[in-house]
N, CA, C, O and CB atoms as a CASP TS submission, in Angstrom:
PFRMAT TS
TARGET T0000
AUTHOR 0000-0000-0000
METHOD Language model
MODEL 1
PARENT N/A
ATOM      1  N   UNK     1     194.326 236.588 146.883  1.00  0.00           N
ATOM      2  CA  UNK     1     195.280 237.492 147.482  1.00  0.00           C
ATOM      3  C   UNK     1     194.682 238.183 148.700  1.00  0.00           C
ATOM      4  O   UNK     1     195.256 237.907 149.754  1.00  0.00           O
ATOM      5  CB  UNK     1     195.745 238.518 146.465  1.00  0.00           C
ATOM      6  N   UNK     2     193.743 238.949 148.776  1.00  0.00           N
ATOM      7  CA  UNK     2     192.643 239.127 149.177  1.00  0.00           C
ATOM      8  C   UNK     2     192.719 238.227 150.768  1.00  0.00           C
ATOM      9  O   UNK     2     193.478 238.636 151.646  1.00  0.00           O
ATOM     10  CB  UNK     2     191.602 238.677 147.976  1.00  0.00           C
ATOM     11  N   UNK     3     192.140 237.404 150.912  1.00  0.00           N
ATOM     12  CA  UNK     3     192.266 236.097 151.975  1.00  0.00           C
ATOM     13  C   UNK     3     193.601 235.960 152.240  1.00  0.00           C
ATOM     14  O   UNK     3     193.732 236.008 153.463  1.00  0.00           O
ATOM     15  CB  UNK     3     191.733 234.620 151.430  1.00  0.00           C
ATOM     16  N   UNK     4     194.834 235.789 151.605  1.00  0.00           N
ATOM     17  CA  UNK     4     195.754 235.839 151.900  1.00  0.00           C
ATOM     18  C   UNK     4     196.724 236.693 152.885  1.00  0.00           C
ATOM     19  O   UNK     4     197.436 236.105 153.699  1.00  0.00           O
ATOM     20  CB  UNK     4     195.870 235.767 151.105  1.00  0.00           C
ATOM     21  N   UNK     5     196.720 237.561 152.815  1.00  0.00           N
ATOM     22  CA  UNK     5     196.112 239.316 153.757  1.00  0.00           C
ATOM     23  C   UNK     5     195.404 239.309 154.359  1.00  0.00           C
ATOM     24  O   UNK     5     195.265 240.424 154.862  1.00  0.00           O
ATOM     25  CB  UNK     5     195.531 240.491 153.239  1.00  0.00           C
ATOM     26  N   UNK     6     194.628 238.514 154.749  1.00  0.00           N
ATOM     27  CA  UNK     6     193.423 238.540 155.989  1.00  0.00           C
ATOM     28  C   UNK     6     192.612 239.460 155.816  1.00  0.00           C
ATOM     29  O   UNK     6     192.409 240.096 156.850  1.00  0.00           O
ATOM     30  CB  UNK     6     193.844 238.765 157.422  1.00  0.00           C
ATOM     31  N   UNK     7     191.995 239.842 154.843  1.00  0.00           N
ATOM     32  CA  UNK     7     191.330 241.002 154.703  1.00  0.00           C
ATOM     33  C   UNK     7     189.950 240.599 154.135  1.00  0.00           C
ATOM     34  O   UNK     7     189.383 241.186 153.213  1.00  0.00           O
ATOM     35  CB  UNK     7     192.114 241.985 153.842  1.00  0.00           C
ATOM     36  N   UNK     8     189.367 239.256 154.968  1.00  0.00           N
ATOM     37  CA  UNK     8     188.316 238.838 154.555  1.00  0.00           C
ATOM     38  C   UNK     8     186.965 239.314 154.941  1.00  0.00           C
ATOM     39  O   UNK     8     185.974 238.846 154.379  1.00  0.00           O
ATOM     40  CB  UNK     8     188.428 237.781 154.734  1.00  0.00           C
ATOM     41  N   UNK     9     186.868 240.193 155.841  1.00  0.00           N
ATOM     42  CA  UNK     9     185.566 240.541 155.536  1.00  0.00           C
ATOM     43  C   UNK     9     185.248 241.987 154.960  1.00  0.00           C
ATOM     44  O   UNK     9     184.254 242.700 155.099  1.00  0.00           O
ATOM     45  CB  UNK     9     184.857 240.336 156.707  1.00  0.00           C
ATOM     46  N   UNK    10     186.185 242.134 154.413  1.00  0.00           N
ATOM     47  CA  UNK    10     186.204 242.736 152.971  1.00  0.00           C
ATOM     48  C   UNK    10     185.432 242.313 151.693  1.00  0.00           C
ATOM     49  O   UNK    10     184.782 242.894 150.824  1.00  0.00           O
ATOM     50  CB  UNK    10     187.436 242.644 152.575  1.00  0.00           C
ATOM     51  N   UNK    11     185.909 240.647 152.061  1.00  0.00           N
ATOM     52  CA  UNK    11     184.866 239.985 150.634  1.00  0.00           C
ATOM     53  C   UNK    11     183.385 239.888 151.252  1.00  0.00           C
ATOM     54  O   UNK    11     182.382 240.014 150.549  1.00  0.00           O
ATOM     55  CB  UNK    11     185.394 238.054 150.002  1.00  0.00           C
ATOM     56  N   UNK    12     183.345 239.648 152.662  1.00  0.00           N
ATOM     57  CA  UNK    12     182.083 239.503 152.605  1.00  0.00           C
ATOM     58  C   UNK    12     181.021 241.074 152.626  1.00  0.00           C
ATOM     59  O   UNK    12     179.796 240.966 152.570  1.00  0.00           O
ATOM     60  CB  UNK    12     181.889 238.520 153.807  1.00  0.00           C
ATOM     61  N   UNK    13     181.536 242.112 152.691  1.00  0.00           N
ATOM     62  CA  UNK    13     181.034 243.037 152.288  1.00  0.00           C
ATOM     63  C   UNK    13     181.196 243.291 150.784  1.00  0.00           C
ATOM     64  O   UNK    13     180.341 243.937 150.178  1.00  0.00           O
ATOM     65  CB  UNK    13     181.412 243.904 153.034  1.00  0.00           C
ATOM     66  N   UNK    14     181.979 242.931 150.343  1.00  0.00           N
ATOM     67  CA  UNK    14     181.346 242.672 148.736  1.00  0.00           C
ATOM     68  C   UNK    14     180.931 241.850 148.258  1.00  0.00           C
ATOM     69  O   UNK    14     180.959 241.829 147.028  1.00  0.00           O
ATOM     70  CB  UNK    14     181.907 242.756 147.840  1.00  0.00           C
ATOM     71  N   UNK    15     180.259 240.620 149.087  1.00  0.00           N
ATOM     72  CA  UNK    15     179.092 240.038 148.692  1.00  0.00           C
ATOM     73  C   UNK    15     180.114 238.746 148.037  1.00  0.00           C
ATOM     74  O   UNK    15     179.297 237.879 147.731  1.00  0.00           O
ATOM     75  CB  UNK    15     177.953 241.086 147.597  1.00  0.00           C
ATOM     76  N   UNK    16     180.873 238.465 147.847  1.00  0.00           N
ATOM     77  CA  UNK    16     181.847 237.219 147.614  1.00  0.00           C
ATOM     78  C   UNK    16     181.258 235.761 148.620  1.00  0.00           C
ATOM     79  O   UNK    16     180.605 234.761 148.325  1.00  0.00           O
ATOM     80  CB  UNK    16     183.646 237.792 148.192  1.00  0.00           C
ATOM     81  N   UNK    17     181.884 236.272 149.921  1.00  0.00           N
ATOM     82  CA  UNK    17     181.552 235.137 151.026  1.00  0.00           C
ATOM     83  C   UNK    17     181.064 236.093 152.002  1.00  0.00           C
ATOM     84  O   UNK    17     180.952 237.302 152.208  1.00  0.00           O
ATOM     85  CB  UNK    17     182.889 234.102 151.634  1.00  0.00           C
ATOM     86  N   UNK    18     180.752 234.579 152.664  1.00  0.00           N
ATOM     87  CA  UNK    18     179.469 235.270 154.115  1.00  0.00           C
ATOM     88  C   UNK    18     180.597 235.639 154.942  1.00  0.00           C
ATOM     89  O   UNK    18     181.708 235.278 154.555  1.00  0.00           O
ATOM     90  CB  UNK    18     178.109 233.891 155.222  1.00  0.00           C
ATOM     91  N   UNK    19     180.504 236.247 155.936  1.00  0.00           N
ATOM     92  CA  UNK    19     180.989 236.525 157.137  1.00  0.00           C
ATOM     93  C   UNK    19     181.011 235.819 158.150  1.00  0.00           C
ATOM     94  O   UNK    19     180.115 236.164 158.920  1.00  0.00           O
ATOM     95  CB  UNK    19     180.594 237.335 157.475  1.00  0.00           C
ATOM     96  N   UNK    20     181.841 234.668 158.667  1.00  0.00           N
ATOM     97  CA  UNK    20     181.616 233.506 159.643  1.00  0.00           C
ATOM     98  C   UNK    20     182.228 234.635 161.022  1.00  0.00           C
ATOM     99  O   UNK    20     183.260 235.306 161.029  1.00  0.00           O
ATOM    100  CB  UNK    20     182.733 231.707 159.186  1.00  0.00           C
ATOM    101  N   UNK    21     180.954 234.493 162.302  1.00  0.00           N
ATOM    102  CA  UNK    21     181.127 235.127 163.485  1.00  0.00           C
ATOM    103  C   UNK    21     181.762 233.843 164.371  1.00  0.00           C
ATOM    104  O   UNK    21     181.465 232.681 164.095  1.00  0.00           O
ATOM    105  CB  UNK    21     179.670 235.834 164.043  1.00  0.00           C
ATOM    106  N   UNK    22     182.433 234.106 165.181  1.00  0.00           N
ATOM    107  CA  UNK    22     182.806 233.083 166.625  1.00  0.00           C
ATOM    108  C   UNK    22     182.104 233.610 167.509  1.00  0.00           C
ATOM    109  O   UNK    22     181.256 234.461 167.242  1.00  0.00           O
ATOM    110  CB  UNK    22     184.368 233.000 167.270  1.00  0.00           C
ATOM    111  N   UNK    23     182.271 233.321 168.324  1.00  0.00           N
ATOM    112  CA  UNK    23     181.879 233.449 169.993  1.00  0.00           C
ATOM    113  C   UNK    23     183.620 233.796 170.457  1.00  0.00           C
ATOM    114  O   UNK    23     184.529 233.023 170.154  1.00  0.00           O
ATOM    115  CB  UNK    23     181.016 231.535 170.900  1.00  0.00           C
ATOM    116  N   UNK    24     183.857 235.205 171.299  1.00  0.00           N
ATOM    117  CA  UNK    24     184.457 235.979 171.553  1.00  0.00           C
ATOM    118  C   UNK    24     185.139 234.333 172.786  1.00  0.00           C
ATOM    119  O   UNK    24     184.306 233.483 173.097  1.00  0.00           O
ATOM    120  CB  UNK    24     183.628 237.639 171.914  1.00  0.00           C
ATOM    121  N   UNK    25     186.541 234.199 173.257  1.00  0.00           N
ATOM    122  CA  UNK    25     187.041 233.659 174.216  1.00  0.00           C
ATOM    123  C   UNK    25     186.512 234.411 175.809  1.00  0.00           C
ATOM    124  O   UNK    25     186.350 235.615 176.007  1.00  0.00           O
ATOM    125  CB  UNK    25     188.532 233.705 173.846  1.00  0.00           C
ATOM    126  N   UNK    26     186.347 233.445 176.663  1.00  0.00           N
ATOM    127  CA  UNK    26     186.026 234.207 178.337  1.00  0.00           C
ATOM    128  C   UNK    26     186.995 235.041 178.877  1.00  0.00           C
ATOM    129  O   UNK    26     186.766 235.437 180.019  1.00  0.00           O
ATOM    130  CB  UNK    26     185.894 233.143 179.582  1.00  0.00           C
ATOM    131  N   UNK    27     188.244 235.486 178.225  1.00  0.00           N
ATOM    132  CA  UNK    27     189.141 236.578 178.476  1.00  0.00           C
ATOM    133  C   UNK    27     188.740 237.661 177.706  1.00  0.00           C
ATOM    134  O   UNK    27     188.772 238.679 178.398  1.00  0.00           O
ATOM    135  CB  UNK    27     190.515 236.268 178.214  1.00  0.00           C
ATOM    136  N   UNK    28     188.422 237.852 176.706  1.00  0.00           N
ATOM    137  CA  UNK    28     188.329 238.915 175.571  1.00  0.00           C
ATOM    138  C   UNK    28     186.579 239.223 176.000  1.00  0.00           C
ATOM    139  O   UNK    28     186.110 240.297 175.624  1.00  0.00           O
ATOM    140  CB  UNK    28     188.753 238.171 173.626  1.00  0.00           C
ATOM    141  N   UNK    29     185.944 238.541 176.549  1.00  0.00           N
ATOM    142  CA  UNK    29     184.548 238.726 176.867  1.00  0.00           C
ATOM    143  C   UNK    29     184.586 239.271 178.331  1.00  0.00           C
ATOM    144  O   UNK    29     183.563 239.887 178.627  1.00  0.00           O
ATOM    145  CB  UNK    29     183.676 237.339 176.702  1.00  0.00           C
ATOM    146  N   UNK    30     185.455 239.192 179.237  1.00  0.00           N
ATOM    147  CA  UNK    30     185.724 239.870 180.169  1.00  0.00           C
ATOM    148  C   UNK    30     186.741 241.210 180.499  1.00  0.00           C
ATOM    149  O   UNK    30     187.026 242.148 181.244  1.00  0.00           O
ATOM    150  CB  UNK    30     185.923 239.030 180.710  1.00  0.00           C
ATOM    151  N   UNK    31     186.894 240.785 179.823  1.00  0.00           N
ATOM    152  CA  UNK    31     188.258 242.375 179.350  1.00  0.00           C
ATOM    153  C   UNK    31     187.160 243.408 179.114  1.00  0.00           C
ATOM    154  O   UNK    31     186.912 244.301 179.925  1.00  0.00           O
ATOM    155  CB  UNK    31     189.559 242.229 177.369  1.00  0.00           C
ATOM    156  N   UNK    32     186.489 243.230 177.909  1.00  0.00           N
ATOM    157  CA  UNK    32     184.996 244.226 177.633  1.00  0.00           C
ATOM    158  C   UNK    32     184.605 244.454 178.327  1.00  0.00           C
ATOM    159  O   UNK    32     184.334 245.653 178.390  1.00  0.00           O
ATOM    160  CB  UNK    32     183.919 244.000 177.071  1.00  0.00           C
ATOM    161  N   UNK    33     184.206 243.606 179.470  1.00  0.00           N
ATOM    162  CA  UNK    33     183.162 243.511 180.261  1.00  0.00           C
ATOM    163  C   UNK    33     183.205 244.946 181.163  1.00  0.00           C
ATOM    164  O   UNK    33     182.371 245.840 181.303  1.00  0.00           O
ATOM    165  CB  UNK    33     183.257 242.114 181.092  1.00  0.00           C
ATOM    166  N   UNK    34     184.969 244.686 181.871  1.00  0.00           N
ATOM    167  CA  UNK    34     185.869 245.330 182.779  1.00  0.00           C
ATOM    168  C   UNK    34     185.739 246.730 182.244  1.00  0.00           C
ATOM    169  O   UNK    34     185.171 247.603 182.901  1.00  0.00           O
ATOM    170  CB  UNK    34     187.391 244.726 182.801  1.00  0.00           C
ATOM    171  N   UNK    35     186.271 246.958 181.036  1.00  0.00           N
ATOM    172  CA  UNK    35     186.324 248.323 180.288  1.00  0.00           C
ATOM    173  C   UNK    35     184.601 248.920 180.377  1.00  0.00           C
ATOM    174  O   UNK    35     184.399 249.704 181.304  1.00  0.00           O
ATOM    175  CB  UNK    35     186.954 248.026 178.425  1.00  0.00           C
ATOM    176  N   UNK    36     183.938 248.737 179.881  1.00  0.00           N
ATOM    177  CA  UNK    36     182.364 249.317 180.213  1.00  0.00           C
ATOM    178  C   UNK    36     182.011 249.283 181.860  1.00  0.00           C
ATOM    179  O   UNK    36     181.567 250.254 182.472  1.00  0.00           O
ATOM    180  CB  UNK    36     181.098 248.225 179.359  1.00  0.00           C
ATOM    181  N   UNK    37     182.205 248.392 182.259  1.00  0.00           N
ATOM    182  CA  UNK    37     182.000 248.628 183.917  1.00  0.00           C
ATOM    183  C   UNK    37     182.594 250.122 184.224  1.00  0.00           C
ATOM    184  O   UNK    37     181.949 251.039 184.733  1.00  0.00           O
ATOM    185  CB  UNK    37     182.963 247.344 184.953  1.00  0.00           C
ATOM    186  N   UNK    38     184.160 250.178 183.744  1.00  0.00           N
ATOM    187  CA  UNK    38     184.994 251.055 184.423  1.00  0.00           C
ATOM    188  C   UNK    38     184.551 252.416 184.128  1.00  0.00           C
ATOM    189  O   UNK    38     184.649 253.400 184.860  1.00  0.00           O
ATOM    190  CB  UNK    38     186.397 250.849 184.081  1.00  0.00           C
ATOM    191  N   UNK    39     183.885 252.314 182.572  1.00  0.00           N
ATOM    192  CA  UNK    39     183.832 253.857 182.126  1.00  0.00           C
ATOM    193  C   UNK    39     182.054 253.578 182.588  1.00  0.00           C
ATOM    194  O   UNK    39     181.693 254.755 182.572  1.00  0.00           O
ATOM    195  CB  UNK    39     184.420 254.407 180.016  1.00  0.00           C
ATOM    196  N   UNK    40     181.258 253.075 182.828  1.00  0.00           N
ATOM    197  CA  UNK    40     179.671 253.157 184.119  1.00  0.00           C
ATOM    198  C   UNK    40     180.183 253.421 185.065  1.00  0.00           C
ATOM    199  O   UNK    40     179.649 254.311 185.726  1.00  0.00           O
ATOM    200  CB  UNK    40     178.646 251.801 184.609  1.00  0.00           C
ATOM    201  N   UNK    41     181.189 252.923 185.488  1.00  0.00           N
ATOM    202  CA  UNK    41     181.621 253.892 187.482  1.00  0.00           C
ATOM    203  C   UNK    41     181.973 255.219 187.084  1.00  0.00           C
ATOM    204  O   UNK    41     181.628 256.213 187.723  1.00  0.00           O
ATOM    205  CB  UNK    41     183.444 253.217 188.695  1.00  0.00           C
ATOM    206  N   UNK    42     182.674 255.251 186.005  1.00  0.00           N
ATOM    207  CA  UNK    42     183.993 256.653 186.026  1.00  0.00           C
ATOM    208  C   UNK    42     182.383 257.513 185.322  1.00  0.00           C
ATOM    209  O   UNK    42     182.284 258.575 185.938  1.00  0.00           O
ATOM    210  CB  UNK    42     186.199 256.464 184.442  1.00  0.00           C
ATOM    211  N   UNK    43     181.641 257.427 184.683  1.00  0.00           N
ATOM    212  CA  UNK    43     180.469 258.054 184.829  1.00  0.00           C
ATOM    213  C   UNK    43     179.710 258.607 186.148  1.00  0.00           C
ATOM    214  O   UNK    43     179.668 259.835 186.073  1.00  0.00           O
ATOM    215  CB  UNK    43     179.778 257.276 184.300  1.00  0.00           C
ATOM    216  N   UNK    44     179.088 258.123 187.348  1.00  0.00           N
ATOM    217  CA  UNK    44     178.870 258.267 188.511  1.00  0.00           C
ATOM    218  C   UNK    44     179.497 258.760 189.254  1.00  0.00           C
ATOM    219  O   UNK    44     179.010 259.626 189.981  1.00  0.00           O
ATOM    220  CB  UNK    44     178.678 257.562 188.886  1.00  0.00           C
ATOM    221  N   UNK    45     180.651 258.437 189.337  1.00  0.00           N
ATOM    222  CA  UNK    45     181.430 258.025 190.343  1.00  0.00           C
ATOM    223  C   UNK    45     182.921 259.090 189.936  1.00  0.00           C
ATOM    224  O   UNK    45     183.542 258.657 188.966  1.00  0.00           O
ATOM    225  CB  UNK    45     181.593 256.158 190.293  1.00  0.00           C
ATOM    226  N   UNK    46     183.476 260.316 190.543  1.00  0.00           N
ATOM    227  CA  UNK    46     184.851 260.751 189.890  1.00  0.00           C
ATOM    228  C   UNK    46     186.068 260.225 190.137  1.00  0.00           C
ATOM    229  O   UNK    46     186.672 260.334 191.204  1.00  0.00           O
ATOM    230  CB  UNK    46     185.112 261.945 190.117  1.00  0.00           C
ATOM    231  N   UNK    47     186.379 259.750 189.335  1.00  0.00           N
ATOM    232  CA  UNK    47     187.819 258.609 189.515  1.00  0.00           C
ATOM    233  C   UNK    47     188.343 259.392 188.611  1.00  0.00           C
ATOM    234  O   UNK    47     187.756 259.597 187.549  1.00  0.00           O
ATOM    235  CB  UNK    47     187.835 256.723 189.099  1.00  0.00           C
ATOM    236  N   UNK    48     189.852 260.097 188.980  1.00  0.00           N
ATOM    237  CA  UNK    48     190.628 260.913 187.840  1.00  0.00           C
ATOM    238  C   UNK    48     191.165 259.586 186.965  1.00  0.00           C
ATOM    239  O   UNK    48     191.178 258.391 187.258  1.00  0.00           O
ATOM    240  CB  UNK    48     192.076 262.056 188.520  1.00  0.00           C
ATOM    241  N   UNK    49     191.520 260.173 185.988  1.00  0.00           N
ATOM    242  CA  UNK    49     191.432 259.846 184.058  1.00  0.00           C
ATOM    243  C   UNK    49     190.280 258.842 183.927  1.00  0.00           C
ATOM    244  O   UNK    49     190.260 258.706 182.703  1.00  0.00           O
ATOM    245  CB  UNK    49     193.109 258.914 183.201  1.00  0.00           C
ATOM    246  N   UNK    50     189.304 258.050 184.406  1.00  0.00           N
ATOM    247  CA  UNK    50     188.458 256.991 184.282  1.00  0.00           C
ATOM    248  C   UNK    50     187.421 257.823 183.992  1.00  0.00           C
ATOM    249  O   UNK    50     186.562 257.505 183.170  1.00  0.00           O
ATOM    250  CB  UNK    50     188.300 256.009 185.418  1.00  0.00           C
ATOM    251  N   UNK    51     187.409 259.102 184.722  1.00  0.00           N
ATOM    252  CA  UNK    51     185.950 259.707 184.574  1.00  0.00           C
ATOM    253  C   UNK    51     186.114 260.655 182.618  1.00  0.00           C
ATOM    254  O   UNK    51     185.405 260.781 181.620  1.00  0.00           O
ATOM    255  CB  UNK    51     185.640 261.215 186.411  1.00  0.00           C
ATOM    256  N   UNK    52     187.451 261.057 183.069  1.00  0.00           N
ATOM    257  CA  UNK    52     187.795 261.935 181.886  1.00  0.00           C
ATOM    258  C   UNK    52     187.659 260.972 180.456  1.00  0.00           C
ATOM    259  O   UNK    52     187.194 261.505 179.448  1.00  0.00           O
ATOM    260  CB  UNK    52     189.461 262.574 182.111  1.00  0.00           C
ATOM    261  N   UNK    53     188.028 259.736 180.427  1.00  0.00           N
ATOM    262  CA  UNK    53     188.257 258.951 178.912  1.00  0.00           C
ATOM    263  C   UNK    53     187.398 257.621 179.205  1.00  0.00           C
ATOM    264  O   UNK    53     187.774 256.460 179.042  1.00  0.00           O
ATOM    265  CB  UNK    53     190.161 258.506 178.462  1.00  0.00           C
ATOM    266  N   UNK    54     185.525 258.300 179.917  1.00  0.00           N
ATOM    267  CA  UNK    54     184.496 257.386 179.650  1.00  0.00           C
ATOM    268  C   UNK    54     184.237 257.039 179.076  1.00  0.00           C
ATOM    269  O   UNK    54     184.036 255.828 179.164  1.00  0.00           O
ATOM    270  CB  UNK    54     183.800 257.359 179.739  1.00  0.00           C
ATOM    271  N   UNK    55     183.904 257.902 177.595  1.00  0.00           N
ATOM    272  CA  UNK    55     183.556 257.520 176.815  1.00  0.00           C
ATOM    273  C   UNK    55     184.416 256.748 176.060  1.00  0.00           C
ATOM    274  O   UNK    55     183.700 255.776 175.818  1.00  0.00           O
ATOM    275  CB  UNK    55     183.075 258.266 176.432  1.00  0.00           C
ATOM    276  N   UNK    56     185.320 256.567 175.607  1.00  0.00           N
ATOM    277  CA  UNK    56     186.860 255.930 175.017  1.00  0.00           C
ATOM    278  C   UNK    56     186.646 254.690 175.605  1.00  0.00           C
ATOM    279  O   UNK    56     186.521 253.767 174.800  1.00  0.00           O
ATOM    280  CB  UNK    56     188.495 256.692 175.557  1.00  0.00           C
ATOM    281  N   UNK    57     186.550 254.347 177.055  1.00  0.00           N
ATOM    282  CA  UNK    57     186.720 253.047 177.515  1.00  0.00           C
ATOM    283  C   UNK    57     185.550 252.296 177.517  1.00  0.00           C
ATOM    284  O   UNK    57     185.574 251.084 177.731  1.00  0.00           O
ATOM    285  CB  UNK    57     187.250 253.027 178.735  1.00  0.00           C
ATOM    286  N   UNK    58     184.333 253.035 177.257  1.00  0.00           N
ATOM    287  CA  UNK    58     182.879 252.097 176.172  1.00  0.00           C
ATOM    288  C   UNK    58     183.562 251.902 175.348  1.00  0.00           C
ATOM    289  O   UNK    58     183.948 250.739 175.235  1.00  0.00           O
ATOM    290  CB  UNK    58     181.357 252.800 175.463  1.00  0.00           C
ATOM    291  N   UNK    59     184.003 252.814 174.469  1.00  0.00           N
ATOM    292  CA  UNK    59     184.291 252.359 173.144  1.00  0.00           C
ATOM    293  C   UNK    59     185.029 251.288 172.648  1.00  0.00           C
ATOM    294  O   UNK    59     184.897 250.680 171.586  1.00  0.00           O
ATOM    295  CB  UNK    59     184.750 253.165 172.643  1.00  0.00           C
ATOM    296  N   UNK    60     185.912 251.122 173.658  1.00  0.00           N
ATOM    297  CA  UNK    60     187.257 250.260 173.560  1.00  0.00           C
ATOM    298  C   UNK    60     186.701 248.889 174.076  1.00  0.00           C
ATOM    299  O   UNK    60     187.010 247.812 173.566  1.00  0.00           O
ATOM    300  CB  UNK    60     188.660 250.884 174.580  1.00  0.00           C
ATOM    301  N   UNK    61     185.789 249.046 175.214  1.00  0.00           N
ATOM    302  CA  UNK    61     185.131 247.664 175.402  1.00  0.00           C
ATOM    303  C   UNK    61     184.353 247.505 174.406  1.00  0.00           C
ATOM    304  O   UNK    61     184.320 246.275 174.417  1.00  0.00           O
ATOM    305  CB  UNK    61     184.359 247.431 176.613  1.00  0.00           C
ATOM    306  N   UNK    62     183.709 247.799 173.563  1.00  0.00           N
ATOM    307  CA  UNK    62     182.913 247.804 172.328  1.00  0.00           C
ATOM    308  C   UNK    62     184.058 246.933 171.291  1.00  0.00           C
ATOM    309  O   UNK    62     183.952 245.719 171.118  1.00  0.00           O
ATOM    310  CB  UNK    62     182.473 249.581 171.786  1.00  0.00           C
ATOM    311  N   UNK    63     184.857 247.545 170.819  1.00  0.00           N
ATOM    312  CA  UNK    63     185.551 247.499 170.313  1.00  0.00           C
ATOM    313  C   UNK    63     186.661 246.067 170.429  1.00  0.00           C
ATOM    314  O   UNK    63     187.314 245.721 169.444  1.00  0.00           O
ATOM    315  CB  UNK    63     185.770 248.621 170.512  1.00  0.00           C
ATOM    316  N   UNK    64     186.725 245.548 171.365  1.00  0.00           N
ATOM    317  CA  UNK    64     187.405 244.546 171.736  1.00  0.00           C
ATOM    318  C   UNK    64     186.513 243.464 171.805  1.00  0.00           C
ATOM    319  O   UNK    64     187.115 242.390 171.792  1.00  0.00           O
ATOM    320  CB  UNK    64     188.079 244.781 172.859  1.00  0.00           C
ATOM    321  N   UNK    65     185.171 243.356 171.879  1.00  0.00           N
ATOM    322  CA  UNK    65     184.230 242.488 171.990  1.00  0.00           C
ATOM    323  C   UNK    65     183.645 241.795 170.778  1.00  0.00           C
ATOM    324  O   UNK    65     183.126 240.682 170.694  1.00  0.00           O
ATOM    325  CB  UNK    65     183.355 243.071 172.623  1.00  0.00           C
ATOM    326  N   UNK    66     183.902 242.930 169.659  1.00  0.00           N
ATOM    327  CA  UNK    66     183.411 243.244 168.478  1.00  0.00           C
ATOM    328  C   UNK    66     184.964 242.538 167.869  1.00  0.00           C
ATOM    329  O   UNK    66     184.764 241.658 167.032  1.00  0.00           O
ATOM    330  CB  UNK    66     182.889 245.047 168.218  1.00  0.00           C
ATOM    331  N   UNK    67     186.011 242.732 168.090  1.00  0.00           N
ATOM    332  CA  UNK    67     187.324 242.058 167.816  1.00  0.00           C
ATOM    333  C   UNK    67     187.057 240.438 168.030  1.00  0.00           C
ATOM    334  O   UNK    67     187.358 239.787 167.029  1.00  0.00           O
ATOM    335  CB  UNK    67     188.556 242.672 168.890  1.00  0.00           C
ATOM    336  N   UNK    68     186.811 240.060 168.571  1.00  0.00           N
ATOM    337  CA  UNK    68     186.071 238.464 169.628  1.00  0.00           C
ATOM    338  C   UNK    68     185.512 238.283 169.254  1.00  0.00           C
ATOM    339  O   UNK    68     185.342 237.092 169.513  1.00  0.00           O
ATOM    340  CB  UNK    68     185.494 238.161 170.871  1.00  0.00           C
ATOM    341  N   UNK    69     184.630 238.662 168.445  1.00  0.00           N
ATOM    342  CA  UNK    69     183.423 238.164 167.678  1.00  0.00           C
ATOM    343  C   UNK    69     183.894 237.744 166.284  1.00  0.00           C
ATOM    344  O   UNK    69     183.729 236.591 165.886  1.00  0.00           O
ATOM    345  CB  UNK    69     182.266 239.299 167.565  1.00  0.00           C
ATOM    346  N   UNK    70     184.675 239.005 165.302  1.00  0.00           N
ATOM    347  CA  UNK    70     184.804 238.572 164.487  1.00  0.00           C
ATOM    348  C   UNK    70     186.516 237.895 163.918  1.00  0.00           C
ATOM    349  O   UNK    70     187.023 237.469 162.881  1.00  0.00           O
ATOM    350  CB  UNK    70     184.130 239.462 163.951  1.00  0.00           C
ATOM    351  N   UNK    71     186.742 238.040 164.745  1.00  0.00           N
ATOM    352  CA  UNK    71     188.563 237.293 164.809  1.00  0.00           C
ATOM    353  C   UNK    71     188.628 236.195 165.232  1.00  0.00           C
ATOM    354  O   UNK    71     188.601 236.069 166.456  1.00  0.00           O
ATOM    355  CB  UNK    71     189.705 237.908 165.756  1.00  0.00           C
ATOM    356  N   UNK    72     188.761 234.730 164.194  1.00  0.00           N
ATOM    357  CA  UNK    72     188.447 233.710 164.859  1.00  0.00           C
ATOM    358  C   UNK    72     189.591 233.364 165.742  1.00  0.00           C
ATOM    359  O   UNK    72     190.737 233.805 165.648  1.00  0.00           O
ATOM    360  CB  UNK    72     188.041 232.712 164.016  1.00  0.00           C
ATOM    361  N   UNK    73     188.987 232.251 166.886  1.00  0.00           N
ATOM    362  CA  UNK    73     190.216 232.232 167.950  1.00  0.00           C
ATOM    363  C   UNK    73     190.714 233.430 169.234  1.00  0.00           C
ATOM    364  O   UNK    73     191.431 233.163 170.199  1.00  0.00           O
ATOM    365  CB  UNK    73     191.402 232.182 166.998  1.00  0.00           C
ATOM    366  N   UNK    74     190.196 234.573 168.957  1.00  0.00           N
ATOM    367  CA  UNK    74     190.134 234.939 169.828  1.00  0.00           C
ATOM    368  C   UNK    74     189.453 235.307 170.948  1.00  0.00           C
ATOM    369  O   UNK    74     190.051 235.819 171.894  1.00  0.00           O
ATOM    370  CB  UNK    74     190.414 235.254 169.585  1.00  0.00           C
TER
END
């Protein structure tokens, strides 16, 4: 049921099955890329709302990369 729901690395944190990683697609690896660039300029550099939600747009490139990794196919 479990797998059925997509809620598999759930099992592999309970030790059921391993956790199979992909390699993120060259869109979803550049999207990240874009988002951390933007919030390293909006750091330096004052660009209104880029500078204000720096940290958010690491995160979100984090976050989307980390999606690509473990979401197969994407």
């Amino acid at each position: 049921m479990i797998r059925a729901l997509g809620f598999w690395p759930l099992l592999a944190i309970w030790g059921r099955e391993k956790m199979r990683l992909s390699a993120p697609t060259k869109p979803i690896f550049y999207i990240s890329v874009v988002l951390f660039a933007l919030a390293l300029i909006g750091h330096f550099v004052a660009i209104p709302y880029v500078s204000m939600y720096q940290y958010w747009l690491a995160l979100a490139g984090y976050v989307v990369l980390a999606a690509g990794n473990v979401l197969k196919g994407v």
